[in-house]
C-alpha positions in Angstrom: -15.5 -35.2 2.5 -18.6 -34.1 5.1 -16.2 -35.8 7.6 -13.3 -33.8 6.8 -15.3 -31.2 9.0 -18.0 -32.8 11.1 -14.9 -34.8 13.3 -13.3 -31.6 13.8 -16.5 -29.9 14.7 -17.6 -32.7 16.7 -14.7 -32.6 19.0 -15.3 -28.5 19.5 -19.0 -29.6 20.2 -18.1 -32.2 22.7 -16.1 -29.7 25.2 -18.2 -26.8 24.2 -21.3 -28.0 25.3 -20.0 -30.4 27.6 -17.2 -29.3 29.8 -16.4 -25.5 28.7 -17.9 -24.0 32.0 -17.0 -26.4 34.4 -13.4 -26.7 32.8 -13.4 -22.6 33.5 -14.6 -22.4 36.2 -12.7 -25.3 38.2 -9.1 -24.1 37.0 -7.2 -24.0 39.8 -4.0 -22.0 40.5 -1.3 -23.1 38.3 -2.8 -26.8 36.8 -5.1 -27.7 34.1 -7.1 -30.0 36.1 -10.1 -30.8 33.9 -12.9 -32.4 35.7 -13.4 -31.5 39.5 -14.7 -34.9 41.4 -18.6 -34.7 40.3 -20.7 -37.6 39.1 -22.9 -34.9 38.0 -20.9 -33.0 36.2 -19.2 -36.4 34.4 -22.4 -37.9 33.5 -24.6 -34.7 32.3 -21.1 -33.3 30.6 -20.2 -36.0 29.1 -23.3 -36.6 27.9 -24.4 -33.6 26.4 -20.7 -33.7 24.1 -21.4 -37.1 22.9 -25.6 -36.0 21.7 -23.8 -32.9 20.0 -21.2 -34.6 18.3 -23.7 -37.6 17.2 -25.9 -34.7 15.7 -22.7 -33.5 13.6 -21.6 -37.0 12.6 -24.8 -38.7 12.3 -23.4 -41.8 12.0 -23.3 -44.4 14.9 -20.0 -46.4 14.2 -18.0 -43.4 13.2 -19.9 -41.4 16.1 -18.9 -43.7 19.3 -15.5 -44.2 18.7 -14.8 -40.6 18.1 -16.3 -39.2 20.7 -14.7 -42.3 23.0 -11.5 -41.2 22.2 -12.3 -37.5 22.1 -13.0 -38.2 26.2 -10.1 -40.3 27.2 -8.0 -37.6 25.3 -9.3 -34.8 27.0 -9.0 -36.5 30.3 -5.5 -37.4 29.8 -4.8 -33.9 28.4 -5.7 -32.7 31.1 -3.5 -33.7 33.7 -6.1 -36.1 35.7 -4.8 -39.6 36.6 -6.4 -43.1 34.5 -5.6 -44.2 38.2 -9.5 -43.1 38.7 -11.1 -45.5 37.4 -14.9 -44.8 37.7 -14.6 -41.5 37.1 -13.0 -42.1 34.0 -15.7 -45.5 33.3 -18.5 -42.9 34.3 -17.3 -40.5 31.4 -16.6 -42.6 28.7 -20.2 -44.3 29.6 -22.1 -41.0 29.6 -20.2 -40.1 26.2 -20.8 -43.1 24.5 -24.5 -43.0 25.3 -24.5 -39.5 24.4 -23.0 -40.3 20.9 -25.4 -43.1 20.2 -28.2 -40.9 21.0 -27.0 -38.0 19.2 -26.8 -40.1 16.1 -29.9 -41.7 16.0 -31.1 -38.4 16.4 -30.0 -37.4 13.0 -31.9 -39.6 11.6 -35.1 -38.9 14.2 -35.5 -35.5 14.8 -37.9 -36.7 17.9 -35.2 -39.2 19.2 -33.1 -35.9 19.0 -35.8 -33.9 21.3 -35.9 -36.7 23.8 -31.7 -36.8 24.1 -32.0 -33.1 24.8 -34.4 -33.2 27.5 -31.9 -33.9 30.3 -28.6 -31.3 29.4 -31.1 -28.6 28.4 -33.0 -29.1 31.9 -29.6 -29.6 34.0 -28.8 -25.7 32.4 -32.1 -24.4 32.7 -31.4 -24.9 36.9 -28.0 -23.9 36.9 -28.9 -20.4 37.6 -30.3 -21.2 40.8 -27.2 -23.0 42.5 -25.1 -19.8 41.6 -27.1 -17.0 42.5 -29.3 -17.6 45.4 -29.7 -14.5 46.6 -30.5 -12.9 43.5 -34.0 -11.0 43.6 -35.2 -12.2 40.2 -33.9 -15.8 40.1 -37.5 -17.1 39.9 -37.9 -14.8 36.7 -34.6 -16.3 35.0 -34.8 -19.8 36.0 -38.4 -19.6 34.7 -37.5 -18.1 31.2 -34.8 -20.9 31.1 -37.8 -23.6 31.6 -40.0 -22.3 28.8 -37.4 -21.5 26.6 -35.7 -24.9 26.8 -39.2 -26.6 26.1 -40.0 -24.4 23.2 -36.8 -25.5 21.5 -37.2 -28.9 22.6 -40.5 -29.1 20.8 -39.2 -27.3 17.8 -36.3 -29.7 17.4 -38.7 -33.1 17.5 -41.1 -31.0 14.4 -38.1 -30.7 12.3 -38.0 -33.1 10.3 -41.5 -34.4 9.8 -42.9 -31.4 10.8 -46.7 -31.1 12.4 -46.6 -34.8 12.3 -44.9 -35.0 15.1 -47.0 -32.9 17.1 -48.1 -35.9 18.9 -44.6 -36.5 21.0 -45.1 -32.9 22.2 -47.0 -34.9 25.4 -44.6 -37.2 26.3 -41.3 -35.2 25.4 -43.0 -32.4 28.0 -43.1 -35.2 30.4 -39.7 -36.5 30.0 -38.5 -33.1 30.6 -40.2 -32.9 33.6 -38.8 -36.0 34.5 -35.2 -34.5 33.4 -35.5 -31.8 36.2 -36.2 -34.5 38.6 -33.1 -36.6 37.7 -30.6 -33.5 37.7 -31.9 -32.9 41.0 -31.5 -36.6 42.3 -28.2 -37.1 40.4 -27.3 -33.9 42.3 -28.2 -34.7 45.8 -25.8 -38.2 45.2 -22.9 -36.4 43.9 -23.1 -34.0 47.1 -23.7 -37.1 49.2 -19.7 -38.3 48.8 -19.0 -40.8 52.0 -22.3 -41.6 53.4 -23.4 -45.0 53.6 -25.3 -46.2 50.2 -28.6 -47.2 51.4 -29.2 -43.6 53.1 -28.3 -42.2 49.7 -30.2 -44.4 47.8 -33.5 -43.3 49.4 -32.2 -39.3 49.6 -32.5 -39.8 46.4 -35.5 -41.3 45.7 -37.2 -39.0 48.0 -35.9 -36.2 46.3 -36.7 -37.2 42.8 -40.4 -37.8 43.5 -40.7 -35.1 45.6 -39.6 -32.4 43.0 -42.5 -32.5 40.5 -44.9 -30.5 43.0 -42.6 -27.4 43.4 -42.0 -27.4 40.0 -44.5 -27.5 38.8 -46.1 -25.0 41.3 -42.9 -22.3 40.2 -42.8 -22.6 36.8 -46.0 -24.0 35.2 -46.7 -20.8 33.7 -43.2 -20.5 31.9 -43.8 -23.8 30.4 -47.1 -22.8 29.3 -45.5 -19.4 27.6 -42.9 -22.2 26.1 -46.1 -24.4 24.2 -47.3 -21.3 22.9 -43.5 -20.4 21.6 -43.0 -23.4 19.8 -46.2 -23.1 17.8 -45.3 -20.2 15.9 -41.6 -21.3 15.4 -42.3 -24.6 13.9 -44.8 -22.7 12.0 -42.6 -19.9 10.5 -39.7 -22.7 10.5 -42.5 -25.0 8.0 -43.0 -21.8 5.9 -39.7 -21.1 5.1 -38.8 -24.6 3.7 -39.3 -25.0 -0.2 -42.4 -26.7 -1.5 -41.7 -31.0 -1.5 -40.5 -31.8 -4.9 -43.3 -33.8 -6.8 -43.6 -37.7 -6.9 -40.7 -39.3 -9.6 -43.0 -40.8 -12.2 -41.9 -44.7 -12.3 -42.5 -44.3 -16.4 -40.0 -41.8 -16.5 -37.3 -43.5 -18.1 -39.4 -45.6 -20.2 -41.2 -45.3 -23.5 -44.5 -45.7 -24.4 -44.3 -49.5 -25.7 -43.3 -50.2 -21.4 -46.9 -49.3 -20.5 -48.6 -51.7 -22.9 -50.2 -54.8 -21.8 -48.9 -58.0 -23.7 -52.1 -58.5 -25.9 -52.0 -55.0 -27.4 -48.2 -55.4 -28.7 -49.6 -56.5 -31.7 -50.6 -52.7 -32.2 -47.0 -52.0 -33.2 -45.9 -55.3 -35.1 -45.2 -55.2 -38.8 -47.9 -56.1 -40.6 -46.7 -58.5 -43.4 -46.9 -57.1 -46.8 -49.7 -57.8 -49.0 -49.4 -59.7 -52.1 -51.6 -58.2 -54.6 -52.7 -60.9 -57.5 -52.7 -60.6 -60.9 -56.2 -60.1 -62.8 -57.7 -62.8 -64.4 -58.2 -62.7 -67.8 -61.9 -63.6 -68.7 -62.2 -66.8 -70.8 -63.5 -66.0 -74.3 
């Protein structure tokens, strides 16, 4: 029965979280075209749909051939060609991974976090491509940073709780590491027709070097994000009913079960006594 709605909810997940802004905003006159020629877009997109719907499914081998299907669907729904092959290969990849990921994470709640890490930090920076000349992008991008840390640190307490506290380090790594890969993955997609050893080291270069800036911007914002997710996994621990006792193993058994072999004479029969008759004294 739970799959009766976690499929259909999956597929909404997929293109919601996916593909619902770029499938907006790329509509051109007249056509459904779905995906506009992006590695980006394909591999982040796709992604993200395939964690989401692993989350809802939480099953891997019902997980990856849904969300498989879910993709090829939707890009034959959608008017685009299977003539394009690695556009197509790159989706179904990034889907698939996305799936598995998503539902391991189930399971995890930290594997979760880490699957996160990238879609949350690719829309923490989409602000910035569309509105460059706005006065207070620095302000929203930054709120976007701390507030996608804070919930990726509150997703990876939520099922162990403080416990795991100890992959708040390395998950605030990875993300860093996420914002660097968006921006790499970005400079290739933009780098369409150049040869592939000058792209290759674009984006290298630009991997490595965006750490500094970003950290330089927006430190404090991910500070302001640690001290966020503290209280929420706090208030989120509170609010979840005491743990039920420990089952007693004895439970189901009577008293006799707990006895030791040499004390089951204690409730043997003791055989019944044969009282004699008097003498009678010789006279």
């Amino acid at each position: 029965m739970r799959y009766l709605w976690s499929i259909p909810a999956a597929v909404v997940a997929w293109f919601v979280g996916g593909f619902s802004a770029t499938y907006l905003k790329g509509l051109p006159e007249g056509t459904t075209y779905f995906v506009p020629p992006r590695i980006d877009l394909l591999v982040l997109g796709g992604f993200t749909g395939g964690v989401l719907a692993g989350l809802l499914i939480g099953r891997i081998r019902i997980a990856v051939p849904v969300v498989l299907i879910v993709a090829a669907g939707m890009w034959w729904a959608t008017g685009t060609s299977f003539g394009v092959h690695d556009l197509l290969v790159t989706l179904l990849v990034a889907t698939a991974l996305g799936g598995f990921f998503g539902a391991i994470g189930n399971r995890s709640s930290v594997a979760a976090a880490f699957a996160l890490a990238l879609p949350v930090a690719w829309y923490a920076m989409r602000p910035a491509e569309q509105l460059g000349d706005w006065r207070w992008i620095w302000q929203l991008n930054g709120l976007l940073v701390g507030a996608g840390l804070a919930l990726l640190l509150y997703i990876a307490c939520w099922k162990r709780g403080w416990r795991s506290v100890s992959s708040w380090l390395p998950l605030a790594g990875f993300y860093l590491v996420c914002f660097a890969a968006v921006e790499s993955i970005q400079l290739v997609s933009r780098s369409t027709g150049k040869p592939m050893d000058a792209v290759g080291d674009a984006s290298t270069n630009a991997f490595f070097q965006s750490f500094e800036p970003l950290l330089r911007e927006y430190w404090p914002w991910m500070v302001v994000g640690v001290l966020l997710a503290i209280p929420m996994t706090a208030l989120k621990l509170r609010a979840l009913p005491p743990p039920p006792p420990p089952p007693d193993p004895y439970a189901e058994r009577t008293n006799d079960a707990v006895l030791s072999d040499d004390l089951d004479w204690i409730d043997q029969l003791e055989p019944r006594r044969r009282i004699l008759p008097r003498r009678e004294p010789a006279s």
